[in-house]
N, C-alpha and C positions, 0 to 999 in steps of 0.2 A: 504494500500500500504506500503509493508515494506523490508527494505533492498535490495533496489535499489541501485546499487553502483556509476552510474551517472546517472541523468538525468539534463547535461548539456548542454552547450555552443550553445542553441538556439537560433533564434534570437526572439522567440515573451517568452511568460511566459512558463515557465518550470512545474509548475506544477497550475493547474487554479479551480478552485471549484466553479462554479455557481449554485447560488439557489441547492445548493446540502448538506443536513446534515448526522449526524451519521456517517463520515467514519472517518477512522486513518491516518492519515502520517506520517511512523515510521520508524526511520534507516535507514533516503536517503540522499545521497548525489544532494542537489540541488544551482547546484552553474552555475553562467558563462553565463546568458543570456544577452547578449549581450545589449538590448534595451527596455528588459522590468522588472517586477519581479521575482524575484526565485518560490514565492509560492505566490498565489493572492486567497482571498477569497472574492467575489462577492454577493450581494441581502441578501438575508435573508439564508447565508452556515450558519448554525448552528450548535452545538453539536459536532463537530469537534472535534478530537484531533489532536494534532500537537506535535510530539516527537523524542525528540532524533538527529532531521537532522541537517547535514551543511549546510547553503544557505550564500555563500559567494561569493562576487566578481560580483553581480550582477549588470545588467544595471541604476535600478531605486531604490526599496527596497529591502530587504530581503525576508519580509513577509510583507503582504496590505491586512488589512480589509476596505473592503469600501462598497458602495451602489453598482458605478458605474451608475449611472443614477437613477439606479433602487427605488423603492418608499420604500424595505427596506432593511438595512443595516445585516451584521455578530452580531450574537448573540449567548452569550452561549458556548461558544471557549473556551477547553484550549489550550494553547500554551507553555510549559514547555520544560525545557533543550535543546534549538538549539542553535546553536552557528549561527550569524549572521552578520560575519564581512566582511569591506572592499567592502560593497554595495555603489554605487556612491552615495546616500539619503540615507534613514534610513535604519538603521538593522530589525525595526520591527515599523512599522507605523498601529495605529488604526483611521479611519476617515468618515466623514458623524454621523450618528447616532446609529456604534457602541455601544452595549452595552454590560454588565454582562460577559464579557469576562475577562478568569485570565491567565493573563500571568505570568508567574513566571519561576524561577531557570534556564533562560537563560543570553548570554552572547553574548555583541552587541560590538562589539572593531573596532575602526579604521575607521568608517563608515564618509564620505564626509561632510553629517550631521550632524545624529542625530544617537544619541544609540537606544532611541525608542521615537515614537510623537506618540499624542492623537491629532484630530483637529477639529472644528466642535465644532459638540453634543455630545460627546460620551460621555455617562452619566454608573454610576456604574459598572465601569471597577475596577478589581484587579491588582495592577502591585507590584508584590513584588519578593524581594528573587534574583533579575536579578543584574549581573555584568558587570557595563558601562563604558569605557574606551577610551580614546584618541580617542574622535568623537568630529565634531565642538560644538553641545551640549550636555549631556547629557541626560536629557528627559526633554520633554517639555509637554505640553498642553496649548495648543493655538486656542481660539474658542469662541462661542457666549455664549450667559449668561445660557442656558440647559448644559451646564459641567458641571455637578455636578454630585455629590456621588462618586467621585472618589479613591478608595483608594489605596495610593501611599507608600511604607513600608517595611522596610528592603532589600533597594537596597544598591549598594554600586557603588559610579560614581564619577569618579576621572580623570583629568588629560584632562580634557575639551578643549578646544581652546575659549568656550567664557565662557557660564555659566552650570555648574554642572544641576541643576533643573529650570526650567524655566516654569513661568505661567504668560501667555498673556491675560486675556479674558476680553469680557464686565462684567459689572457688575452681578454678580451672583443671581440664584434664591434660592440657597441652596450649603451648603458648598462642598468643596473637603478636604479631607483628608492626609495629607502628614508628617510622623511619623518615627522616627526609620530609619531613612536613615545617612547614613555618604558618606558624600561629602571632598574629599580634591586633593588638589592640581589643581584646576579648575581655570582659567584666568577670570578675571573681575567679579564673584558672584559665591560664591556656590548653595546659591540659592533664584532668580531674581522674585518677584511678579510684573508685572506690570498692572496697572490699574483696577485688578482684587478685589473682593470684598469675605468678609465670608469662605477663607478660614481657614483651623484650622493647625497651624502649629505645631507639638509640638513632643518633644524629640530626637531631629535630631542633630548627631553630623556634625559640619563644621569648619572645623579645614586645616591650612593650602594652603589656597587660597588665591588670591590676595583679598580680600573684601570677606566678609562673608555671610550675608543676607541682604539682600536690598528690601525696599517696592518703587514703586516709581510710586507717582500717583495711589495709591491702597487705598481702606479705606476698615475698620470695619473685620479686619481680627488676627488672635490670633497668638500668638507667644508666645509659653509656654513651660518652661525648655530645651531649646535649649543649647547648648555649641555651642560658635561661636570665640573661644579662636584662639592664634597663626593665627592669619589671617594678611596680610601684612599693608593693609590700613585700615581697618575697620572690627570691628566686626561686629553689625548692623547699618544699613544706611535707614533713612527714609527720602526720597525726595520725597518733596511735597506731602507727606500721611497726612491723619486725621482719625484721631477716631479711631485708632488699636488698642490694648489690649498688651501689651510688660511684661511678666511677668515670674519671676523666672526663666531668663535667666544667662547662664553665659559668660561673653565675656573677658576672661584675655589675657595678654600677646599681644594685641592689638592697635595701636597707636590710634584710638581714635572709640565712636561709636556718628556717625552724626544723628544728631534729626534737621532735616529740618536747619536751617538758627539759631536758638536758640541755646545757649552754658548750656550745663547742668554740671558744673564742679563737683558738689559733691550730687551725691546719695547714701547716707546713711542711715541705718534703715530701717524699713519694712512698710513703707507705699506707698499708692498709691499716684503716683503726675500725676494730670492733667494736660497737657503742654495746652500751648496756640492753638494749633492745633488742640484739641478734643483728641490728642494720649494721652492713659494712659500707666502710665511706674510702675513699682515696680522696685525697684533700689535693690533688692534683687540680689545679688550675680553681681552686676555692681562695680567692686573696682573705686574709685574715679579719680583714675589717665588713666583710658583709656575710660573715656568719655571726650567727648569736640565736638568742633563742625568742 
């Protein structure tokens, strides 16, 4: 289906995909359904592509993979280049037990929500290369402890209303990935782990947010060569975490980075220090004056 130049202002889903694979949806404008989503993929839609469309202004999301009851989920999707703003919820939601879908080189601005949400299970999804903007969060993933493999990488999500990147889940059976993203200018975290476990955090710029990275109530998850510099309150912030891995981080220009309840005023040199918490830190590239507690 391709270059449709509306397929608007209805009031159920605009464009609907059930248990249906292999087809394209390219060059449409799908905007304006009043009460439900722009484009919804349903059971086991797979192979899908999804290109090029606008889906703006919709009642619920932009784009929805989900089961819907059904016993299985979208797989196999790509979803590349739509623009998906100004939907009353997400611009691009994955949920149920999603998987192996790659979303990339689209653009979620202004959405009620969320720029784009994972929920659930939705296990080795691609999300990269996407530009996330002035939505209440950025991207989230928020779900049971089958979240995993996710790889999350070279987005760019800025200008939030709460947190830039945000991961909710029970305890993990296997890591998610979240790399190469720059976050700035996001209210409260650029980017929020909570109670989550084994994630692998590393080389992500976060710069220019009220608070930088934050673990809280999260164990055994890495945080490696981040910049978390220029941030208003904190660089990194671990409440009530144990046993992370904090390493070859850089947090300058920062008023302090919170290690639980413990004051660490001078990390110098290149070793590892075991805090009382289980957290391990390398004080590599942490200047002495913007730790504290």
């Amino acid at each position: 289906m391709r270059y449709c130049s509306g397929i608007t202002d209805n009031d159920v889903v605009n464009i609907l995909l059930a248990y249906s694979s292999n087809n394209s949806i390219e060059d449409n404008d799908i905007s304006n359904s009043d009460n439900e989503c722009g484009l919804e993929l349903r059971g086991f839609s797979s192979y899908n592509t999804i290109k090029n469309n606008t889906i703006n202004n919709n009642g619920v999301d932009g784009i929805l993979l989900w089961s819907w009851g059904w016993p299985d989920s979208p797989c196999y999707n790509n979803i590349t280049d739509n623009a998906a703003n100004f939907n009353k919820y997400s611009g691009i939601e994955l949920a149920d037990f999603a998987c192996c879908n790659n979303v990339t080189n689209n653009t979620a601005q202004s959405n009620r929500v969320g720029g784009i949400g994972l929920f659930y299970n939705c296990t080795n999804n691609m999300i990269a290369e996407n530009e996330l903007a002035s939505n209440f969060y950025g991207l989230a993933f928020i779900g049971m402890e089958d979240m995993i493999g996710n790889q999350i990488y070279n987005n760019t999500i800025r200008d939030s209303k709460t947190y830039g990147l945000w991961v909710l889940t029970d305890p993990l059976l296997a890591p998610n990935y979240i790399y190469n993203n720059e976050l700035t200018n996001n209210n409260l975290f650029g980017i929020l782990v909570q109670l989550s476990t084994k994630n692998e955090i590393y080389d992500n710029t976060v710069t220019y947010n009220i608070r930088g990275i934050g673990l809280e109530e999260a164990s055994d998850n890495l945080l490696i060569n981040n910049t978390a510099s220029y941030n208003e309150i904190s660089g990194i912030s671990l409440i009530n975490s144990s046993h992370n891995t904090i390493y070859k981080n850089t947090a300058e220009f920062v008023a302090t980075i919170l290690i639980g309840s413990i004051p660490y005023i001078n990390l110098s040199g290149h070793v590892y220090m075991r805090c009382r918490d289980g957290n391990i830190l390398s004080p590599d590239h942490f200047p002495a004056a913007a730790v504290s507690v």
